[in-house]
N, C-alpha and C positions, 0 to 999 in steps of 0.2 A: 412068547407063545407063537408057535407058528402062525393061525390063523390071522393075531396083532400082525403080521409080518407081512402078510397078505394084503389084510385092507391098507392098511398102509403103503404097498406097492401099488394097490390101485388107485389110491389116492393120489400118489403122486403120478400117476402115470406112465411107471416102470420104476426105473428103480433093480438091482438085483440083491435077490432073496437067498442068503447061504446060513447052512446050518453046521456048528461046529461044537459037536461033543465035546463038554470039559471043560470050555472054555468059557468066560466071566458072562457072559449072554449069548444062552444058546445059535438067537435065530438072531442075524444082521442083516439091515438093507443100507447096500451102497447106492447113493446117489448124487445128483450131482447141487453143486451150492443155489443154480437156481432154482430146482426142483424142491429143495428144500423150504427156500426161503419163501416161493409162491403157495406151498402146502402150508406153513405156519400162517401166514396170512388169511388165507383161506379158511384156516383151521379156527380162527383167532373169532374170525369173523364170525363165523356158524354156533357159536356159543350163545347157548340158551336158556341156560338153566342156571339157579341162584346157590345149589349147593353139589358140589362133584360130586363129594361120595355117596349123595341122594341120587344124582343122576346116574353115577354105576350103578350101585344097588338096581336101579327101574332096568337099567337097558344091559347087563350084562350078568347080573342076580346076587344073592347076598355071599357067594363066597367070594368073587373076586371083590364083592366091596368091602368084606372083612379082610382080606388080603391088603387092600389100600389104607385100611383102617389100622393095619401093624405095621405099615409104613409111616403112616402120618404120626405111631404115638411114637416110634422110635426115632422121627425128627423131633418132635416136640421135647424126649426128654435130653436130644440133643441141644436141642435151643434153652434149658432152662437151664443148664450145666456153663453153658455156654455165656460169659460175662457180659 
């Protein structure tokens, strides 16, 4: 999602934001590996919350946390197929 693409550019403190129809993910940001590596850190850090898809639901509503919610079950029925 654009917006994702945004906070994200400002999080890391640039970064460039391109958008390409058709392609496997719309919106990409290039950045560079320190930029990267300092935002994960950062990122890693500021976690506060005991359940993700409780804390999507609160801070972003319940569609994009049922959105996460058909991710997670189609890993799950990956992982039980899975030896």
């Amino acid at each position: 999602m654009r917006g994702d693409g945004e906070r994200l550019q400002a999080a890391l403190g640039g970064g460039e934001l391109t958008e390409t129809r058709g392609a496997d993910y719309r919106f990409r940001i290039s950045a560079t590996h320190t930029q990267w590596s300092a935002y994960l850190a950062s990122a890693a850090a500021e976690i506060d919350y005991p359940n993700f898809k409780a804390a999507v639901a609160a801070r972003d509503g319940m569609e994009r946390a049922h959105t996460y919610g058909n991710v997670w079950a189609v890993m799950r029925e990956l992982q039980e197929r899975t030896p």
